[in-house]
C-alpha positions as CSV (number, residue, x, y, z in Angstrom):
1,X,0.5,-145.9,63.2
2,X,1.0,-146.2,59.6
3,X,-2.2,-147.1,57.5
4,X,-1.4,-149.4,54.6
5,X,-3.5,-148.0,51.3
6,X,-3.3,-149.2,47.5
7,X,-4.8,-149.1,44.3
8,X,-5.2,-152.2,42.4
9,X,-5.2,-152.5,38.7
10,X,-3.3,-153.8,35.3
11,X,-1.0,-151.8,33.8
12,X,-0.8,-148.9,35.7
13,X,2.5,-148.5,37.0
14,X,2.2,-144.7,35.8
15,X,-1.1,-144.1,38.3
16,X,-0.5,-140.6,40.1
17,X,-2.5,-142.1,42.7
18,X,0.3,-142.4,45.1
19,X,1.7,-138.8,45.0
20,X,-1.8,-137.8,45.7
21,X,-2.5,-139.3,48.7
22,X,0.6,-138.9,50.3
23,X,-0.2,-134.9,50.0
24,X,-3.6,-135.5,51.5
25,X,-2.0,-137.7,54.4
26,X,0.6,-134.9,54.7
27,X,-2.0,-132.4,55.0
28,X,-3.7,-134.3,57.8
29,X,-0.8,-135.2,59.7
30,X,-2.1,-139.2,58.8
31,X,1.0,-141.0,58.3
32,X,0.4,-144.0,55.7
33,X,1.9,-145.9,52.9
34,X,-0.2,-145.6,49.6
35,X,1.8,-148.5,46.7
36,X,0.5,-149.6,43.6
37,X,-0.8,-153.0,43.4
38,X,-0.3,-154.3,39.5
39,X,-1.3,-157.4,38.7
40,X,-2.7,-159.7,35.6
41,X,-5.7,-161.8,37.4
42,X,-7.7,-162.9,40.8
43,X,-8.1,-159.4,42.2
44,X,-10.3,-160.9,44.6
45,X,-8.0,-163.3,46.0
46,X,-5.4,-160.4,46.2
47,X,-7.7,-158.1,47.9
48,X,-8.3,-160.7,50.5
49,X,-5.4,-161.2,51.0
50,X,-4.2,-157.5,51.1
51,X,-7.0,-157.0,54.1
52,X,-6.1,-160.0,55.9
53,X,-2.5,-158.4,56.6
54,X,-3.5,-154.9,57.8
55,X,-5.0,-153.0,55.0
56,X,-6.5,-149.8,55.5
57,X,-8.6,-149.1,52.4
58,X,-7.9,-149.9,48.7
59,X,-9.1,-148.4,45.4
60,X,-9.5,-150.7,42.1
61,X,-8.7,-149.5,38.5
62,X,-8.9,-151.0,35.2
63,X,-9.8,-153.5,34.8
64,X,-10.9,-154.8,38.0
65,X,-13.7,-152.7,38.9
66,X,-17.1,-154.9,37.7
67,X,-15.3,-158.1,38.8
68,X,-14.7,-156.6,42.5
69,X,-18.2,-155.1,42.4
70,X,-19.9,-158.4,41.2
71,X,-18.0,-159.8,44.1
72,X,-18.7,-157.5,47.0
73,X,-22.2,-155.4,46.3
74,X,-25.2,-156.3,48.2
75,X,-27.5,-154.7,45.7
76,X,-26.0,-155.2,42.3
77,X,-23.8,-151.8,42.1
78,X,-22.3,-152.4,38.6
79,X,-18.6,-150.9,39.4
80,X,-16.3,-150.4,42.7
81,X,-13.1,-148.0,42.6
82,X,-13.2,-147.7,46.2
83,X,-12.6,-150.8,49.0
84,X,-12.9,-150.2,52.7
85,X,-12.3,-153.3,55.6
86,X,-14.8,-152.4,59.2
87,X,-16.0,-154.5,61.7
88,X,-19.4,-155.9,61.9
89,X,-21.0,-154.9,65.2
90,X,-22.9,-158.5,65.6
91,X,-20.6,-160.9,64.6
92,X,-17.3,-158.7,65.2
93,X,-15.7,-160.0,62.0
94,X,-14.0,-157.6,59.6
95,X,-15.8,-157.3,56.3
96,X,-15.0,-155.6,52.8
97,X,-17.5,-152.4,51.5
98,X,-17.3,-151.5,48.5
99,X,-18.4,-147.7,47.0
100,X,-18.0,-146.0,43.8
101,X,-16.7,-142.3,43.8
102,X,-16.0,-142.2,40.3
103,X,-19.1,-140.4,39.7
104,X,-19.3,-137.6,42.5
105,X,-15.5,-137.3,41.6
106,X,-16.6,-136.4,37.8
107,X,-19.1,-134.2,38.9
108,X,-17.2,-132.3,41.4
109,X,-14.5,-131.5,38.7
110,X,-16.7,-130.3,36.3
111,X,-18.5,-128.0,39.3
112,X,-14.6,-127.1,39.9
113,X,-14.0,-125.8,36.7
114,X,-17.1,-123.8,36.6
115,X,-19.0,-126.4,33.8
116,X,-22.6,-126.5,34.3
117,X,-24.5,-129.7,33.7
118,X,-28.3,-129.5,33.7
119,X,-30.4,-129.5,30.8
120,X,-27.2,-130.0,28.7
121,X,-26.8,-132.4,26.2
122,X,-24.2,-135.2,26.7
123,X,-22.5,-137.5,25.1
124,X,-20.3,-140.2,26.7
125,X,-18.2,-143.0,25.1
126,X,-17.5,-146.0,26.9
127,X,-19.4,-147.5,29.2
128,X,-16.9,-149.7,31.4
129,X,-16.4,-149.4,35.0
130,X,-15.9,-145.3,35.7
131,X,-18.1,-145.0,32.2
132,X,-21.1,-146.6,34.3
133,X,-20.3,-144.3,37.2
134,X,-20.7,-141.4,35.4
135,X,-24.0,-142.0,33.8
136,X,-25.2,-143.1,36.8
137,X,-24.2,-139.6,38.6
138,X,-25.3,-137.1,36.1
139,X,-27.8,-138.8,33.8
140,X,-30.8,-137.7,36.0
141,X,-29.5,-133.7,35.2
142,X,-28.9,-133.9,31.7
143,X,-30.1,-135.0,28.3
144,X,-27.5,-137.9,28.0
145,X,-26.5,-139.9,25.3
146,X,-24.2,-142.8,25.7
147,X,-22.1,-144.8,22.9
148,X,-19.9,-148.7,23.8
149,X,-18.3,-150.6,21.5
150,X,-19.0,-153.9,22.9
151,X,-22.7,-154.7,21.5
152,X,-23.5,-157.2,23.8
153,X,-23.0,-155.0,27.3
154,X,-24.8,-151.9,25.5
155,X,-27.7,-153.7,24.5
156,X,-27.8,-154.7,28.8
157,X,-28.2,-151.5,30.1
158,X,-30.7,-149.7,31.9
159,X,-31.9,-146.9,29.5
160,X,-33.9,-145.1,32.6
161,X,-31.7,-142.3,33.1
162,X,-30.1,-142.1,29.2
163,X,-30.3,-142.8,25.6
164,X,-28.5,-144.5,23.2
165,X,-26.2,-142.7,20.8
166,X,-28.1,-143.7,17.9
167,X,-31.3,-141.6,18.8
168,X,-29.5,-138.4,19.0
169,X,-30.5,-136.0,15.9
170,X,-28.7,-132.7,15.3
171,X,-28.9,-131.4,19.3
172,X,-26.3,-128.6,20.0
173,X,-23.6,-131.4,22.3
174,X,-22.4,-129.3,25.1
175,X,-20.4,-132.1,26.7
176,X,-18.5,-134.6,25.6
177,X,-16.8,-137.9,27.9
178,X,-14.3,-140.1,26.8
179,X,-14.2,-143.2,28.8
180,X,-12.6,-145.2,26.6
181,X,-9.0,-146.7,26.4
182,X,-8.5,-147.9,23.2
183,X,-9.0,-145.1,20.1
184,X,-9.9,-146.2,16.7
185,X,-10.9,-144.2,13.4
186,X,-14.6,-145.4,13.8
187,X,-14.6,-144.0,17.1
188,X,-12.8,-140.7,16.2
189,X,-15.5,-140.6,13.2
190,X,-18.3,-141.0,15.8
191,X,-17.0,-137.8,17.9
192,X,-16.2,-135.7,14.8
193,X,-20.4,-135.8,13.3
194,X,-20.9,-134.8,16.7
195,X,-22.5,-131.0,16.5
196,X,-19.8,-129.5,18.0
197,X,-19.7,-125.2,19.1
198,X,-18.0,-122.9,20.3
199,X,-19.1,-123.8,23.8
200,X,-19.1,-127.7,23.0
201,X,-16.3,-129.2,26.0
202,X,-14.3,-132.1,25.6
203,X,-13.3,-134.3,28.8
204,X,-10.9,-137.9,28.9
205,X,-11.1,-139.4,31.7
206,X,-7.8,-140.6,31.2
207,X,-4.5,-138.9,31.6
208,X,-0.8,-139.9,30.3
209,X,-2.6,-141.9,28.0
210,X,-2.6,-142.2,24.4
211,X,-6.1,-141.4,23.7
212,X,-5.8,-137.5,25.3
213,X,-3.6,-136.8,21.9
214,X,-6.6,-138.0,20.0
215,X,-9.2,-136.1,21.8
216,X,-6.8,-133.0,22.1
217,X,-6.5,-133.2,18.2
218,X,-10.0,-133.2,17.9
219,X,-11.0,-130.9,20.0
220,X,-8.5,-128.2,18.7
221,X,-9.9,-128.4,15.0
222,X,-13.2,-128.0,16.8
223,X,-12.1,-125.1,18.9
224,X,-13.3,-126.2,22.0
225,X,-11.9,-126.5,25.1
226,X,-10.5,-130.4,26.1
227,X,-9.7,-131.5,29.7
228,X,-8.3,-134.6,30.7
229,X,-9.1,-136.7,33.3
230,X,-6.7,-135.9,35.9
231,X,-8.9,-133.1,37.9
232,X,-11.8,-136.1,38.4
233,X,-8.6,-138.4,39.9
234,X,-7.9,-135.9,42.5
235,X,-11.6,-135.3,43.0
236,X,-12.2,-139.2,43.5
237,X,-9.5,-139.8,45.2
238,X,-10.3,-137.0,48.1
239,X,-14.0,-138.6,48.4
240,X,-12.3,-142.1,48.8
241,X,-9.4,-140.6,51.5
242,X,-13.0,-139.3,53.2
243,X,-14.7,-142.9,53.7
244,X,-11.2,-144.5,54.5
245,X,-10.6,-141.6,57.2
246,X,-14.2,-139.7,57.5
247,X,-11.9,-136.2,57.3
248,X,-11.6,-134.5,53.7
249,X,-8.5,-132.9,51.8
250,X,-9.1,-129.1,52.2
251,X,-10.0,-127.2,48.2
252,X,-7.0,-125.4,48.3
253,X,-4.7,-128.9,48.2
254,X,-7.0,-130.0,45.6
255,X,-6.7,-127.2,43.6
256,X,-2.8,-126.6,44.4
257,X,-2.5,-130.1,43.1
258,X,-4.7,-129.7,39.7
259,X,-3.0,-126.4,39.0
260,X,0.9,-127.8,39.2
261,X,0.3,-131.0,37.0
262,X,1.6,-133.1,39.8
């Protein structure tokens, strides 16, 4: 049987998704087809759709993944990546679960590459889909600080687990997250009065994008070290192969795949 798998999104014919999963399914002797799903609009009318005619599991990009979680969550979960079909045991219909693994995926990349996170101070741009995520996972270990551009949004979230950028002083920044798409100077001026040392680490969560030039830049007159986002990919990706198939890709693929670049 061959299991029909996807990722849905706009503009991202250049995902690495695919490749990824077809090494995992290799590894696993799980035979499946894993395509990329662009479209412009009416995810969920796709995603039905894409169920309805066999799908095995689905994961949504940008910038898809508040719509599909306003649509599916039962208790308000802000952003989906990850879309799973089972059936209910009462009324034996087959329904859609949603799940995030954008978070654990960050986290187990930066426990990967040996970057510790508690009682550091962080500072995250962007709080979109993945950006949400994020915060969510590792705002209750650090001293996190988080930045968006649009006003509206910021000024809605839950400022529990984090702070806004504006009350951070002169704190040593130990981490810095990029989750955002679109680079300008004000943004680039925000990162540079950052107190940046010699220990400071830059992550983008993005990769073959536009904006790791920026951050590389940046990081580079800083001296720092600068990741981008392709180790938290494969790191997501194997915790959404897991709920699709409830076996895991072993750490040595993972780590074959982040050290060869795909």
């Amino acid at each position: 049987m061959k299991y029909k798998l996807g990722i849905l999104g706009k503009d991202i014919n250049y995902s690495l998704s695919p490749k990824i999963h077809k090494l995992f399914g290799k590894e696993l002797d799980i035979d499946l087809n894993y395509e990329i799903y662009d479209i412009k609009k009416d995810p969920i009318l796709f995603i039905e759709n894409f169920f309805n005619n066999g799908g095995k599991g689905l994961n949504i990009t940008k910038p898809f993944k508040e719509i599909v979680a306003q649509h599916y969550s039962k208790n308000q979960k802000r952003s989906f990546n990850t879309l799973s079909v089972y059936t209910d045991d009462f009324s034996k219909n087959k329904l859609i679960k949603g799940s995030s693994t954008d978070g654990q995926g960050f986290y187990e990349d930066l426990i990967s590459k040996n970057i510790p996170i508690n009682n550091k101070n962080v500072v995250l741009f962007g709080m979109g889909g993945a950006g949400m995520a994020i915060a969510d996972e590792i705002g209750k270990d650090c001293n996190l600080f988080v930045w968006n551009r649009n006003t509206k949004k910021y000024n809605t979230l839950n400022f529990d687990r984090y702070k806004r950028l504006d009350e951070l002083s002169d704190q040593e920044i130990d981490i810095v997250i990029s989750c955002v798409s679109d680079i300008d100077d004000y943004l680039i001026e925000l990162v540079n009065r950052l107190n940046l040392v010699k220990s400071s680490v830059m992550i983008d969560v993005n990769y073959d994008h536009s904006s790791n030039d920026a951050f590389l830049k940046i990081s580079d007159s800083h001296n720092i070290k600068f990741y981008t986002g392709e180790g938290m990919l494969i790191e997501q990706a194997a915790l959404s192969f897991s709920k699709w198939f409830g076996v895991s890709p072993s750490l040595k693929l993972k780590e074959r795949i982040k050290n060869e670049r795909l």
